[in-house]
mmCIF file of the N, C-alpha and C atoms, coordinates in Angstrom:
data_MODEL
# 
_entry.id   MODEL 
# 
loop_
_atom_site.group_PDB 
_atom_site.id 
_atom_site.type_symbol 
_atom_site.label_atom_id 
_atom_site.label_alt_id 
_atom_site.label_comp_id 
_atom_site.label_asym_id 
_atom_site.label_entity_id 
_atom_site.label_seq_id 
_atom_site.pdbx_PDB_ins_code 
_atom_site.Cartn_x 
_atom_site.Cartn_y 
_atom_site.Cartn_z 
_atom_site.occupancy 
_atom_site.B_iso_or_equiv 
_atom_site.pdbx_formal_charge 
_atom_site.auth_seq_id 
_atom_site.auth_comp_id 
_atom_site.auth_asym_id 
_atom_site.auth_atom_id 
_atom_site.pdbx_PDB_model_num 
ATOM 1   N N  . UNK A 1 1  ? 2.645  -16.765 -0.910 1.00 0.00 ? 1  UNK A N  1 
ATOM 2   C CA . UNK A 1 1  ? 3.464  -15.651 -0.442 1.00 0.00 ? 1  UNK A CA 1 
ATOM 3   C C  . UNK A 1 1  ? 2.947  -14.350 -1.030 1.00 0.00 ? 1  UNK A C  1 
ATOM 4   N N  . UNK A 1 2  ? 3.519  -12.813 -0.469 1.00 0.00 ? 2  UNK A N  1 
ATOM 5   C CA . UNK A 1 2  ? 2.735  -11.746 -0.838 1.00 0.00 ? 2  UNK A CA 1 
ATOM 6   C C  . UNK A 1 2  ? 4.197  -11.360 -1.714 1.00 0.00 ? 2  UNK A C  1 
ATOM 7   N N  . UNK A 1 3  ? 3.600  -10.463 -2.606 1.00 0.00 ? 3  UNK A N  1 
ATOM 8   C CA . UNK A 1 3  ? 4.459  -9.771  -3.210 1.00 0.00 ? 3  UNK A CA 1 
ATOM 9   C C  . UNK A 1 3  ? 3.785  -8.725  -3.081 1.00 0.00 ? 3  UNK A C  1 
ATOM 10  N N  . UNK A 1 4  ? 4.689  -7.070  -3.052 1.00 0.00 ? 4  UNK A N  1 
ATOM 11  C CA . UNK A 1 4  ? 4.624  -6.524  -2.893 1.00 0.00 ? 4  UNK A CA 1 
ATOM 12  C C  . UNK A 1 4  ? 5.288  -5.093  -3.670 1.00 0.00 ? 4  UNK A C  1 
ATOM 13  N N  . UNK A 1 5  ? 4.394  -3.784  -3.857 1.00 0.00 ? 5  UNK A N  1 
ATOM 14  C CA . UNK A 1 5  ? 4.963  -2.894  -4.652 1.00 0.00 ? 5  UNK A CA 1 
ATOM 15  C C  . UNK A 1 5  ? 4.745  -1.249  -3.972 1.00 0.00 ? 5  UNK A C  1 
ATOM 16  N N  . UNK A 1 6  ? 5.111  -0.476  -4.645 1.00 0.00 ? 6  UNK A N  1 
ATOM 17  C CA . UNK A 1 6  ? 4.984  0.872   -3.970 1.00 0.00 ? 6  UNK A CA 1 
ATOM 18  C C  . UNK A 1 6  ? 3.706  1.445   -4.869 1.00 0.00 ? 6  UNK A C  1 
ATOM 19  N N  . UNK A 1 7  ? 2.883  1.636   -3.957 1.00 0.00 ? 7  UNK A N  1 
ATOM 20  C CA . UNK A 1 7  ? 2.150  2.624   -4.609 1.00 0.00 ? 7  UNK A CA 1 
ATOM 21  C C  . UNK A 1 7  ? 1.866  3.715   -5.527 1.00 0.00 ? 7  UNK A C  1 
ATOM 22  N N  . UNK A 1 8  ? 1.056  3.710   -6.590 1.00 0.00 ? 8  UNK A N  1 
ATOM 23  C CA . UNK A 1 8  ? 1.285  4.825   -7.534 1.00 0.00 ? 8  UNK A CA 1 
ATOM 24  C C  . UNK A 1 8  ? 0.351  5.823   -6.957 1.00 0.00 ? 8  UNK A C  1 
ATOM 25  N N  . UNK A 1 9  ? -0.754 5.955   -6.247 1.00 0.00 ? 9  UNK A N  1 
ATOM 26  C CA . UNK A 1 9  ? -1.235 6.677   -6.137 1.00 0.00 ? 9  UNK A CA 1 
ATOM 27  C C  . UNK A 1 9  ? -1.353 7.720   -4.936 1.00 0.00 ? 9  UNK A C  1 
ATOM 28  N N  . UNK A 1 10 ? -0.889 6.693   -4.217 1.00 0.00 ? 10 UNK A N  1 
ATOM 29  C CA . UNK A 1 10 ? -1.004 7.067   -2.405 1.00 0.00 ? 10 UNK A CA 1 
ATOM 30  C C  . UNK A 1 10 ? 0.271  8.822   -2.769 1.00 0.00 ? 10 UNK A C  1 
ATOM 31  N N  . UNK A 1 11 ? -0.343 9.693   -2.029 1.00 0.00 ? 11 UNK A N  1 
ATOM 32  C CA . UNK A 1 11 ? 0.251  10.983  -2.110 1.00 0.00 ? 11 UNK A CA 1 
ATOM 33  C C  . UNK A 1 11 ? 0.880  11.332  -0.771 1.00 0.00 ? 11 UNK A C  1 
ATOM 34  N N  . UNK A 1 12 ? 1.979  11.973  -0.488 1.00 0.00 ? 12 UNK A N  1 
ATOM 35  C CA . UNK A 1 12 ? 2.329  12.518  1.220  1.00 0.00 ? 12 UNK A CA 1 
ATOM 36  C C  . UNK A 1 12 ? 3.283  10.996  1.467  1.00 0.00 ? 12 UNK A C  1 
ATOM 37  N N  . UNK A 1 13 ? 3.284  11.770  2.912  1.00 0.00 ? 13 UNK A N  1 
ATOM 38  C CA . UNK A 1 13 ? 3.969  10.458  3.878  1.00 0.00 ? 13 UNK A CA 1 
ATOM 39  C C  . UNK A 1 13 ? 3.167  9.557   3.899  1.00 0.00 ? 13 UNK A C  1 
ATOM 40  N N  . UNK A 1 14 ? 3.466  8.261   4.095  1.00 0.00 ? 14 UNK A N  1 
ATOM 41  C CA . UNK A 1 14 ? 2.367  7.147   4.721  1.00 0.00 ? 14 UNK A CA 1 
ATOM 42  C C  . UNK A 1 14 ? 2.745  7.553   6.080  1.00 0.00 ? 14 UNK A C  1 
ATOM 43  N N  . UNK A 1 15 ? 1.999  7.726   7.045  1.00 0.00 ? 15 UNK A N  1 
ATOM 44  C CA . UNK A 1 15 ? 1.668  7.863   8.527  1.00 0.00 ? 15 UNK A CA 1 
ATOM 45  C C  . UNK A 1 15 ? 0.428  6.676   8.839  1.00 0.00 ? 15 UNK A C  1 
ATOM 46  N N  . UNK A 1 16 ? -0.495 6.190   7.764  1.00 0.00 ? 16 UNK A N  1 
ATOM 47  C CA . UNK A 1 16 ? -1.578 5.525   8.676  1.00 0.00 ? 16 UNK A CA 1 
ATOM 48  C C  . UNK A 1 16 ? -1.479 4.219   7.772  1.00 0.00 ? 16 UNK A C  1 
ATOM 49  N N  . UNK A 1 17 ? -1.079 2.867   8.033  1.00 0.00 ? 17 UNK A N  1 
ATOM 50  C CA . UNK A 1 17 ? -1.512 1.555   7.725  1.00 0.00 ? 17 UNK A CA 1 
ATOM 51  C C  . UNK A 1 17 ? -2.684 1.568   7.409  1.00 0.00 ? 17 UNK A C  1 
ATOM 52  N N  . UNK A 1 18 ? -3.950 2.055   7.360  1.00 0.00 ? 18 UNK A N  1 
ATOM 53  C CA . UNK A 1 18 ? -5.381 2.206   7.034  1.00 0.00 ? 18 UNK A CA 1 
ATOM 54  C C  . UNK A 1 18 ? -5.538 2.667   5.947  1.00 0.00 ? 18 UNK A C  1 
ATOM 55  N N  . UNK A 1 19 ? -4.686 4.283   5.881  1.00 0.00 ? 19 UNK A N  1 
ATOM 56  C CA . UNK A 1 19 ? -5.259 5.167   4.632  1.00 0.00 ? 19 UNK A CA 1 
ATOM 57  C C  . UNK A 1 19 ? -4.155 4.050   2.981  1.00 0.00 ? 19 UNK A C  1 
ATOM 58  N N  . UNK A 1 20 ? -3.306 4.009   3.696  1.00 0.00 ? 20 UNK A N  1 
ATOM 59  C CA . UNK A 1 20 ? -2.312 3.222   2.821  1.00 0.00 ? 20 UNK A CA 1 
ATOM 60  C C  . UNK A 1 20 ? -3.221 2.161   2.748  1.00 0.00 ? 20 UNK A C  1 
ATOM 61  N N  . UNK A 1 21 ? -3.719 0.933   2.753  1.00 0.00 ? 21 UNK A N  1 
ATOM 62  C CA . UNK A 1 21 ? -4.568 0.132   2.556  1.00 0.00 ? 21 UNK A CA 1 
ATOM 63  C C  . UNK A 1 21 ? -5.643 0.186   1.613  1.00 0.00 ? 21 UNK A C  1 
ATOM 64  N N  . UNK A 1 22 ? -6.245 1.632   2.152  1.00 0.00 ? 22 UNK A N  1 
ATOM 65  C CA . UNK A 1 22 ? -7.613 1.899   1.115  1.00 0.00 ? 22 UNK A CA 1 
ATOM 66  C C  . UNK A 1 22 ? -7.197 1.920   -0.553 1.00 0.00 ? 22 UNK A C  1 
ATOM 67  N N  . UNK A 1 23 ? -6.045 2.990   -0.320 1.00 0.00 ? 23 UNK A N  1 
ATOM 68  C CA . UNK A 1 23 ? -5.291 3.331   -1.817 1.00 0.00 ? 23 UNK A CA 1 
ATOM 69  C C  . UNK A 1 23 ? -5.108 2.170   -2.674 1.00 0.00 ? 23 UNK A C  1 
ATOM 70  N N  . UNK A 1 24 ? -4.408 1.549   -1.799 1.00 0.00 ? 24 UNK A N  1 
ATOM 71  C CA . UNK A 1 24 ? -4.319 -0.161  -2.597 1.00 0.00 ? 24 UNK A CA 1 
ATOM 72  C C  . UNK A 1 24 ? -5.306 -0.492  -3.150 1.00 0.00 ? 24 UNK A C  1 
ATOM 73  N N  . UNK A 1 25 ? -6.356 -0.940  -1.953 1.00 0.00 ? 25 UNK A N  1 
ATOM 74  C CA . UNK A 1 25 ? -7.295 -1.797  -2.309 1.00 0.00 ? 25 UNK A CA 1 
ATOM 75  C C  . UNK A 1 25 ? -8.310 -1.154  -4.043 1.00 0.00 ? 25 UNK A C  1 
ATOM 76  N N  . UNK A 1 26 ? -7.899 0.314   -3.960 1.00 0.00 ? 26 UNK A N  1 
ATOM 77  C CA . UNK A 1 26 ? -8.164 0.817   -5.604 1.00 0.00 ? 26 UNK A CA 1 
ATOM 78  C C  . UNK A 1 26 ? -7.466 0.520   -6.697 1.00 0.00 ? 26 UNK A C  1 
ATOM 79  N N  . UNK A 1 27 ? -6.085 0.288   -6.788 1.00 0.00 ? 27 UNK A N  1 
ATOM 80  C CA . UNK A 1 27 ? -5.080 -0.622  -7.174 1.00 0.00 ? 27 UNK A CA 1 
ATOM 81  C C  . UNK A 1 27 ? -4.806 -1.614  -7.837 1.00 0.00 ? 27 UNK A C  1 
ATOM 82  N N  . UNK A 1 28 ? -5.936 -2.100  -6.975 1.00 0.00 ? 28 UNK A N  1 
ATOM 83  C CA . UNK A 1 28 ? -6.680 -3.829  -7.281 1.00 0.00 ? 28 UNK A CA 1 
ATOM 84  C C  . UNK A 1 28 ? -5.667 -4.728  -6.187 1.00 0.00 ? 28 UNK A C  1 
ATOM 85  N N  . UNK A 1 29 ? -4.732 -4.114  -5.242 1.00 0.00 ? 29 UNK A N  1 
ATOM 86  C CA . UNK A 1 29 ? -4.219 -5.523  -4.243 1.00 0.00 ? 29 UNK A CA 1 
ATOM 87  C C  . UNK A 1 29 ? -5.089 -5.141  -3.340 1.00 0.00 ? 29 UNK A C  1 
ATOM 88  N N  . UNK A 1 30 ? -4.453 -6.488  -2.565 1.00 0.00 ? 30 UNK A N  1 
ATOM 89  C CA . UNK A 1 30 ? -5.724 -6.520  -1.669 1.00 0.00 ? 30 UNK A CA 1 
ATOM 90  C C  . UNK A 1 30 ? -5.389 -5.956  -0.301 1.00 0.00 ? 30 UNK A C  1 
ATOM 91  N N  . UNK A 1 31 ? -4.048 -5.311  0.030  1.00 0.00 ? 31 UNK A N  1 
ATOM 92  C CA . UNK A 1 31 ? -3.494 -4.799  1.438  1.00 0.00 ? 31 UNK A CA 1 
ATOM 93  C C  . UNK A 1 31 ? -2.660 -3.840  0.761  1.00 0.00 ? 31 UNK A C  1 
ATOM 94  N N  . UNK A 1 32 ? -2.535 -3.302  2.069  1.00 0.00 ? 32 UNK A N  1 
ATOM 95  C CA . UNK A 1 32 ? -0.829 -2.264  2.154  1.00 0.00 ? 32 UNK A CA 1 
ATOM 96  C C  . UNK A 1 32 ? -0.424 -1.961  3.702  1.00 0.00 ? 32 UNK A C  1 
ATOM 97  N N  . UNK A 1 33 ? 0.614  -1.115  3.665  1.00 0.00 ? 33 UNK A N  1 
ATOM 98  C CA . UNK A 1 33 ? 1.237  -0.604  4.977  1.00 0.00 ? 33 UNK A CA 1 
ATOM 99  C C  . UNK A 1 33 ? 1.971  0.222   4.220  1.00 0.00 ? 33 UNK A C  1 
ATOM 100 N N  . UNK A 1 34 ? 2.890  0.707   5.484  1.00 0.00 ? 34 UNK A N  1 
ATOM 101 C CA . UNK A 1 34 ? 3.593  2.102   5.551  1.00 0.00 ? 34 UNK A CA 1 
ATOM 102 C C  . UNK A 1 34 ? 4.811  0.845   5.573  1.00 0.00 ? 34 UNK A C  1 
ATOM 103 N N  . UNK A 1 35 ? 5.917  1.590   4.898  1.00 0.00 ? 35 UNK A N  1 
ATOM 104 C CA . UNK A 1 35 ? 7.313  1.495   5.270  1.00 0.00 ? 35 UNK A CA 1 
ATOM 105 C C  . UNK A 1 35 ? 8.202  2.066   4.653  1.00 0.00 ? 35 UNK A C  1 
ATOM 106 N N  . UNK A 1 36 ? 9.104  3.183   6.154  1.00 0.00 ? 36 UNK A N  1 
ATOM 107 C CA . UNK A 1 36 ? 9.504  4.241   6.013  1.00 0.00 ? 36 UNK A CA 1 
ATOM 108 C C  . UNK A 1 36 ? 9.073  5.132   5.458  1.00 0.00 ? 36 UNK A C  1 
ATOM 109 N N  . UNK A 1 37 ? 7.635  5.468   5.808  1.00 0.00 ? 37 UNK A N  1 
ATOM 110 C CA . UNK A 1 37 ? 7.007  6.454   5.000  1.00 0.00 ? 37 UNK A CA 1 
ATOM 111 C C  . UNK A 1 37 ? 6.297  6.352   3.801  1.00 0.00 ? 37 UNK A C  1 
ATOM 112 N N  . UNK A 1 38 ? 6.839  5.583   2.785  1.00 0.00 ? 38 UNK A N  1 
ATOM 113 C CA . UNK A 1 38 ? 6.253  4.683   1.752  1.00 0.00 ? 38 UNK A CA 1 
ATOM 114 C C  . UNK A 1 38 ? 4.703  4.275   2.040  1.00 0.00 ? 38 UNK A C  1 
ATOM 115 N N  . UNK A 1 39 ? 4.313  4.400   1.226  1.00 0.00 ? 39 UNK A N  1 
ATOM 116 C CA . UNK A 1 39 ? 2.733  3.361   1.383  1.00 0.00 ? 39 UNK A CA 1 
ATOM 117 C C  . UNK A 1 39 ? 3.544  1.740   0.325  1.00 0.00 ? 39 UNK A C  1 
ATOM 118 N N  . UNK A 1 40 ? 2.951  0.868   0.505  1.00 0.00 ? 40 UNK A N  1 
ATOM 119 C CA . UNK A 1 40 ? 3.450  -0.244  0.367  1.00 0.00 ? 40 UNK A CA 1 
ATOM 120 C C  . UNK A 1 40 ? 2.291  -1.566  0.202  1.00 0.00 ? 40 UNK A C  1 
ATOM 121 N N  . UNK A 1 41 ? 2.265  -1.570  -1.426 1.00 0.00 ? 41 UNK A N  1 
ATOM 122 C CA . UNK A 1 41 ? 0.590  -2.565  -1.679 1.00 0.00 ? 41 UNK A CA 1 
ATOM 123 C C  . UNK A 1 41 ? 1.159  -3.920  -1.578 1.00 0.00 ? 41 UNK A C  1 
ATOM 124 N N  . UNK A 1 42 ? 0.493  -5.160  -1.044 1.00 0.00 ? 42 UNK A N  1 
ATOM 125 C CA . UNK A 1 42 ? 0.846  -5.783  -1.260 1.00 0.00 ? 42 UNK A CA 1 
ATOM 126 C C  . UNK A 1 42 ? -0.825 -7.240  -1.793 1.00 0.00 ? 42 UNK A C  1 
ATOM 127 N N  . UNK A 1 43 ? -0.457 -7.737  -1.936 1.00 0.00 ? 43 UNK A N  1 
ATOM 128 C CA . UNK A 1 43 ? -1.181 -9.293  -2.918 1.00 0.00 ? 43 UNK A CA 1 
ATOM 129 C C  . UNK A 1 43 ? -0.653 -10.463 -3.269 1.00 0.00 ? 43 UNK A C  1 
ATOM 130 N N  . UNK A 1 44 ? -1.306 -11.306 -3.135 1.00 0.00 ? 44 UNK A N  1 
ATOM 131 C CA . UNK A 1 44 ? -0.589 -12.802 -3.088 1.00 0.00 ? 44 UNK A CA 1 
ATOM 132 C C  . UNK A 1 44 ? -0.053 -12.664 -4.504 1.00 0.00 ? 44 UNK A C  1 
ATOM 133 N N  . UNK A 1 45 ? 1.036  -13.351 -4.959 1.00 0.00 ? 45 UNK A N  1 
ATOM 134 C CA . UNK A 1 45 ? 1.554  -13.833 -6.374 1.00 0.00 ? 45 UNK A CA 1 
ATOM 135 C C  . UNK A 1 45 ? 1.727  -15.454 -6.367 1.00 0.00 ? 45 UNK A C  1 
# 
């Protein structure tokens, strides 16, 4: 299963599932998305 956290770095609205992703993947998880604006990392636990 993924667990999942809010981003520390991602800045602004999340508008793009992509740019939110990249941020993560610096992070060290391995995905993200937007929700409600949020960027949103997520990685297996």
């Amino acid at each position: 299963r993924d667990c999942t956290s809010q981003s520390h770095k991602f800045v602004g609205l999340c508008l793009s599932d992509r740019n939110c992703a990249s941020v993560c993947l610096t992070e060290y998880f391995t995905g993200g998305k937007c929700d409600h604006r949020r960027c949103v990392c997520t990685k297996g636990c």
